[in-house]
N, C-alpha and C positions, 0 to 999 in steps of 0.2 A: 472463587478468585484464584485460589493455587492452581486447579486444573487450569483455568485459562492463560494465565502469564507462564503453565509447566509447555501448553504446547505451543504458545509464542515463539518462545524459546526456540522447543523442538523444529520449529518451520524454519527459523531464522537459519541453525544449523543445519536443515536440509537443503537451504535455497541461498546460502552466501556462497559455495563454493559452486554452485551451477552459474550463478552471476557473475562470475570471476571477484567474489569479496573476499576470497582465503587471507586476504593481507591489509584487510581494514580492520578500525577498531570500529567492533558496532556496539556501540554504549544504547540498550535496553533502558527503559524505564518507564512504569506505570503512575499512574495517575485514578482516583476512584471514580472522578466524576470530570467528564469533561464536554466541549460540544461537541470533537472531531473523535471517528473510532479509532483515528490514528494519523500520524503526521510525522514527517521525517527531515530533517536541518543534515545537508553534509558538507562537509570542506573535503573533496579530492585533489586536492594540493596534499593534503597532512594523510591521506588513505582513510577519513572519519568520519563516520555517521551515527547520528543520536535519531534514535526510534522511542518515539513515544505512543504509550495506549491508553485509553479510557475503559476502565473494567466495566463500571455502572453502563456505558455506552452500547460496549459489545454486547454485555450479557446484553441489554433491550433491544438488538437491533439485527445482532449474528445469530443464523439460526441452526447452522453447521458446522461441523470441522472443517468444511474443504472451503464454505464462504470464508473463516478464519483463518485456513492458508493462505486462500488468495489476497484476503487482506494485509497479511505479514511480507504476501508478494508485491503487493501494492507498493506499501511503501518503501519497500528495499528498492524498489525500482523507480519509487521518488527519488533515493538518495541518490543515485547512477544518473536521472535526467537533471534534475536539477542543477546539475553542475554544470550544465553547459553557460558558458562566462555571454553577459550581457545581454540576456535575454528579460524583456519586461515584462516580468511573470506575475506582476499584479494586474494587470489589462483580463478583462474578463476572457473578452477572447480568447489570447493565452494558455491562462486558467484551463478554460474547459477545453481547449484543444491538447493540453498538457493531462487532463485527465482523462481526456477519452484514449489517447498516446497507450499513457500507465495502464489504464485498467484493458486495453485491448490485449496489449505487450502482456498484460500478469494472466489475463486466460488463455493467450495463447499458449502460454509457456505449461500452464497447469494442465491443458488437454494435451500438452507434448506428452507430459510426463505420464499422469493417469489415462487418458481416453477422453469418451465425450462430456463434454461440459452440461450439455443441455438438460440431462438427465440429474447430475450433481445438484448444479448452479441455477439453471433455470434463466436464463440472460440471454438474448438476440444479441448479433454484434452492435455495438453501440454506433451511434449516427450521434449528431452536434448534439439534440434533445435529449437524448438520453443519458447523452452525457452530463449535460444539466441537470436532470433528477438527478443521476449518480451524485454527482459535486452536489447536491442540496440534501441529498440524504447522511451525504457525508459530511455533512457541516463544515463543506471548505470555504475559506474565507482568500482562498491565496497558496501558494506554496510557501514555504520557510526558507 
């Protein structure tokens, strides 16, 4: 549990200032059990975003360091989309258009940064279906 919430952490400060976050409060917190590996609520009005993660989740479901970046990229990159004002982000369509968005956006950015993904990550680029596994694997119900 401490390795995994030490390199949360470590990703969060590797990937807030490449997202332009240097100037958010990103309030961290765990949870042991949960259905989602992670989920993100922000107010960019106030520069704030609360990250939360399920340890029991990751440890059964992440199988690497670099899935567990990209997941900490995931959701910093929910707090940044999420904020666009008036969007009905409970409509499924939405949802999974909002998450195929996030998870395209979070590997594009990690084979910027590393190289190829395919090798790491193991993941075709996502299409609507796949993004629906994704969002089912992820136990998303919605954005926050």
């Amino acid at each position: 549990n401490k390795d995994i919430k030490q390199e949360i952490r470590k990703a969060i400060e590797r990937w807030a200032p490449v997202l332009g976050l240097n100037h958010w409060s990103i309030e961290v917190s765990f949870e042991p059990d949960g259905a989602n590996l992670g989920y993100c609520r922000s107010w960019p009005k106030y520069f704030r975003m609360q990250v939360n993660f399920s340890i029991s989740t990751i440890r059964n479901q992440v199988t690497s360091a670099q899935e567990l970046e990209i997941l900490v990229l995931h959701e910093l990159l929910h707090g940044l989309l999420n904020s666009w004002p008036d969007v009905p982000q409970h409509k499924p369509t939405i949802m999974y258009a909002g998450e195929q968005l996030t998870e395209t956006l979070a590997l594009a950015l990690y084979k910027a940064k590393y190289g190829d993904l395919q090798v790491v990550y193991g993941v075709k680029p996502l299409n609507l279906q796949s993004a629906r596994t994704l969002a089912a694997k992820r136990g998303r119900r919605g954005t926050k």
